[in-house]
C-alpha positions as CSV (number, residue, x, y, z in Angstrom):
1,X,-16.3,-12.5,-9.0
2,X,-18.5,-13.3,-6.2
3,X,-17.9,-11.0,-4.2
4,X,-19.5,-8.3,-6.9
5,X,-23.1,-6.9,-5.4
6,X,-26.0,-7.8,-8.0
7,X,-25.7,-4.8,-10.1
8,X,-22.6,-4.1,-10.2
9,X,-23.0,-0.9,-12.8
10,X,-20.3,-0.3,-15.4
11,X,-17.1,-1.7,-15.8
12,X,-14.0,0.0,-17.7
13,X,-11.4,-2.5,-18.7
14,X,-7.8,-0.6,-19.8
15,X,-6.0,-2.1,-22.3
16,X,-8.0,-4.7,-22.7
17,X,-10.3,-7.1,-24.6
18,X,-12.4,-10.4,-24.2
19,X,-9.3,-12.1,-23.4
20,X,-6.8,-14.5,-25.8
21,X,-9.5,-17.5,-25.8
22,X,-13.1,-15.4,-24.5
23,X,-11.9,-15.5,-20.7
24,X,-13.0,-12.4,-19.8
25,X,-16.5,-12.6,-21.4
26,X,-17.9,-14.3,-18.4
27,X,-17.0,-11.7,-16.3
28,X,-18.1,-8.7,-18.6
29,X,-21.3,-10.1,-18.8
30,X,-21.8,-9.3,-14.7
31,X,-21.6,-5.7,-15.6
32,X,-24.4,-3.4,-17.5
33,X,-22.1,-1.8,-19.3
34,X,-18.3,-2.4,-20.1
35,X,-15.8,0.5,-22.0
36,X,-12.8,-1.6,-23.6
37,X,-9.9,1.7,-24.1
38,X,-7.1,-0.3,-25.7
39,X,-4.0,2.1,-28.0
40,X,-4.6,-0.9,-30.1
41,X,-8.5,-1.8,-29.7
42,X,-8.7,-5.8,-29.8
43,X,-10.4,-7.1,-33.5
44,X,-12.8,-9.5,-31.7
45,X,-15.1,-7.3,-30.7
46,X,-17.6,-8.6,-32.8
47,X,-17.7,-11.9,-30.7
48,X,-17.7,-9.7,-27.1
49,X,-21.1,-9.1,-25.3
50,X,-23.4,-6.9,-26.8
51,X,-23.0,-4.9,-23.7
52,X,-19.4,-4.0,-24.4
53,X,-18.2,-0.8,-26.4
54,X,-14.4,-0.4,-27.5
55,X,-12.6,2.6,-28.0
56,X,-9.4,3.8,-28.7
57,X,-7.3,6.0,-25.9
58,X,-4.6,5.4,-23.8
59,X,-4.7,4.4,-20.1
60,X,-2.0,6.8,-18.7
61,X,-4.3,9.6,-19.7
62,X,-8.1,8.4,-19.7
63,X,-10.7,10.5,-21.2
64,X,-13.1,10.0,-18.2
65,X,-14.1,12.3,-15.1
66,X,-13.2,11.1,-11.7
67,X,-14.9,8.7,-10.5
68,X,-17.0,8.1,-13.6
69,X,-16.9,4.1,-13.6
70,X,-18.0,1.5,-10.5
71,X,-15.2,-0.9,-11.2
72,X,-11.9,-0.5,-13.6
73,X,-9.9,-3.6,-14.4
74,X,-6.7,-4.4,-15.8
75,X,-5.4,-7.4,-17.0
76,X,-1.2,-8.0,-17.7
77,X,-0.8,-4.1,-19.5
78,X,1.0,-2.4,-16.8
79,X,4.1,-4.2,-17.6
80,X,3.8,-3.3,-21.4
81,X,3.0,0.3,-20.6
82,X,6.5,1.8,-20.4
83,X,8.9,2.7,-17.8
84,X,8.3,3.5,-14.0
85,X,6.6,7.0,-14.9
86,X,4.3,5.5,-17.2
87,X,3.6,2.9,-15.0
88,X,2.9,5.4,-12.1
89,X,0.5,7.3,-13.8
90,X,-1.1,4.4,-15.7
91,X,-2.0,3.0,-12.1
92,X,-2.9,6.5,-10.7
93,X,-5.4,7.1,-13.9
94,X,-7.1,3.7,-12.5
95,X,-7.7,4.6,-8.7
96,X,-8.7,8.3,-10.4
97,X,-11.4,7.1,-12.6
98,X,-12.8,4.5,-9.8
99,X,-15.7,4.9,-7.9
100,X,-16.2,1.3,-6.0
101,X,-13.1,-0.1,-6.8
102,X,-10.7,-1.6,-8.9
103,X,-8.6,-5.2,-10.1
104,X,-4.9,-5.0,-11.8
105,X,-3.1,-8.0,-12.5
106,X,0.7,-7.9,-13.7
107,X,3.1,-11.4,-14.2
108,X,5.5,-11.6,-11.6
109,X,8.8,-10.4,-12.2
110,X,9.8,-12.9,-10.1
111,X,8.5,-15.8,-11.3
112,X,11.0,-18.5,-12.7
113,X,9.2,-18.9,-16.6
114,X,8.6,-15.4,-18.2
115,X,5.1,-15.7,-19.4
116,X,5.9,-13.6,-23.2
117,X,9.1,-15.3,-23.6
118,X,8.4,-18.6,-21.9
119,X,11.8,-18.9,-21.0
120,X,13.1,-19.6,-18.0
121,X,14.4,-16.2,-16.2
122,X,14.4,-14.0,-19.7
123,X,13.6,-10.8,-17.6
124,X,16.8,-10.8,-16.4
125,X,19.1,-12.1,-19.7
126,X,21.3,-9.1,-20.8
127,X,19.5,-7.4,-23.9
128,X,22.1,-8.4,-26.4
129,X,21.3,-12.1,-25.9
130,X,17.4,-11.8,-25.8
131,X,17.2,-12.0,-29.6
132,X,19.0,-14.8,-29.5
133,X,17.0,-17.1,-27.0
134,X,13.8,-16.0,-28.3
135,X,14.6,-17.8,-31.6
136,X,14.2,-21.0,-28.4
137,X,10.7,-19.3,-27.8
138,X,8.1,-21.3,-27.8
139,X,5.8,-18.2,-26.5
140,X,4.4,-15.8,-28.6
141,X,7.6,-13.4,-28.6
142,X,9.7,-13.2,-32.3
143,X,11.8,-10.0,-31.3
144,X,12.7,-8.5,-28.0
145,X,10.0,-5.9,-26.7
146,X,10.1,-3.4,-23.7
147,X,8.3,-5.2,-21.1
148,X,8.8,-3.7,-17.5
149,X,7.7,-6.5,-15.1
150,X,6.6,-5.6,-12.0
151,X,7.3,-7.4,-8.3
152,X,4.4,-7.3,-5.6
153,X,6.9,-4.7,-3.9
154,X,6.2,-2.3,-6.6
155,X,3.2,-3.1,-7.4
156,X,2.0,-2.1,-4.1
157,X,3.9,1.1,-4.1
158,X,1.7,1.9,-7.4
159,X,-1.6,1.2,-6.0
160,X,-0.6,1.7,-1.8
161,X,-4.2,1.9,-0.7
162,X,-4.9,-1.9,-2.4
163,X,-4.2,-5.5,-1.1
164,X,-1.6,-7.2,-3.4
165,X,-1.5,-10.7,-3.0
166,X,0.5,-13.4,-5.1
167,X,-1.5,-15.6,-6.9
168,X,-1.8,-18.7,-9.8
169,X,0.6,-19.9,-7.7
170,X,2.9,-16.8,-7.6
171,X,2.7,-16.6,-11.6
172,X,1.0,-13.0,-11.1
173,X,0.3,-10.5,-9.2
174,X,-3.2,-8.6,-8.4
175,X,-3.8,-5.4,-6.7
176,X,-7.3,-5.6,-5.7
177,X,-9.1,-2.1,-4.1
178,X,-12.7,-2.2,-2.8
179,X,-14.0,0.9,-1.5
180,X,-15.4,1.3,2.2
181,X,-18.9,2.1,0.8
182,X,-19.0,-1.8,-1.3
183,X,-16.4,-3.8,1.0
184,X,-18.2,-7.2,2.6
185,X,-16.5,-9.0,5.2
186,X,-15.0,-12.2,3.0
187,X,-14.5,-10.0,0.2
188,X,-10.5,-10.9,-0.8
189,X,-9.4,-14.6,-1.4
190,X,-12.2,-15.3,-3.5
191,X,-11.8,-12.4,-6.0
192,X,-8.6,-12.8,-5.8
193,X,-8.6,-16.5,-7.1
194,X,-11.7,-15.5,-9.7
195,X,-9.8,-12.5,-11.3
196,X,-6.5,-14.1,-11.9
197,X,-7.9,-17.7,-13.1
């Protein structure tokens, strides 16, 4: 996140949380203030930076004005979102609510090892046998669930003003938007690497 300015203002994080281990606490703590809106707010708040707040909404319809947060950041929920029209207005509720800019990262739907399953190619098995291979799971997956991944094709046609790069070697995708008014000459490879790590 180097490429944030020294106050970077508030932060809302959609469907979000700390992260599965704390990864993301690092990153909240750049911000003054961070808004978690999760359907299903995460339990560890308690453990999160005391300058986070969580509350319940839904990201294809967010409770905020235009414009009413400096950065908005998403981390691997537009795939769990629903289908393309949920999708479409989850991503257009993000560049709404911006003001400086925003960070999406989806897995790749191209990507050899699906990162719920963790089996090789699972998007594409035909539902009746994804029962069935995920009792071979080792991720954290017991029961099929609908899981729209997303290629950087469409993920570009969701957020068309971003850059959308591969990256963790291909693993994900990011769409990364930084308005004129904060952009610095270096500003993408770097984020790019810092977001998705």
């Amino acid at each position: 996140m180097n490429l944030l300015p020294d106050h970077p203002g508030n932060l809302l994080d959609v469907g979000g949380g700390t992260g599965m281990s704390g990864e993301f606490t690092a990153l909240y703590r750049k911000f003054e203030s961070v808004i978690v809106i999760n359907l299903e707010p995460p339990t560890n708040r308690v453990t999160g930076p005391s300058n986070v707040s969580v509350i319940k909404g839904d990201g294809r319809s967010l409770p905020f004005a235009d414009k009413s947060f400096h950065w908005v950041f998403s981390n691997a929920v537009i795939e769990h979102v629903g289908g393309w029209n949920d999708q479409k207005q989850f991503a257009a509720e993000i560049r709404r609510v911006a003001s400086n800019g925003y960070f999406v990262t989806t897995p790749n739907l191209y990507f050899p090892i699906e990162p719920h399953a963790l089996l090789p190619l699972y998007q594409f098995y035909p539902e009746r046998l994804k029962p069935l291979a995920l009792k071979c799971s080792p991720g954290y997956m017991t029961e099929p669930e609908p899981i729209n991944l997303l290629s950087r094709k469409k993920l570009q046609l969701l957020f068309p003003d971003a850059h959308v790069k591969h990256v963790n070697f291909a693993s994900s995708v990011i769409a990364f938007e930084m308005f004129r008014s904060v952009e610095t000459a270096s500003s993408s490879p770097a984020l790019y690497s810092a977001v998705a790590s």
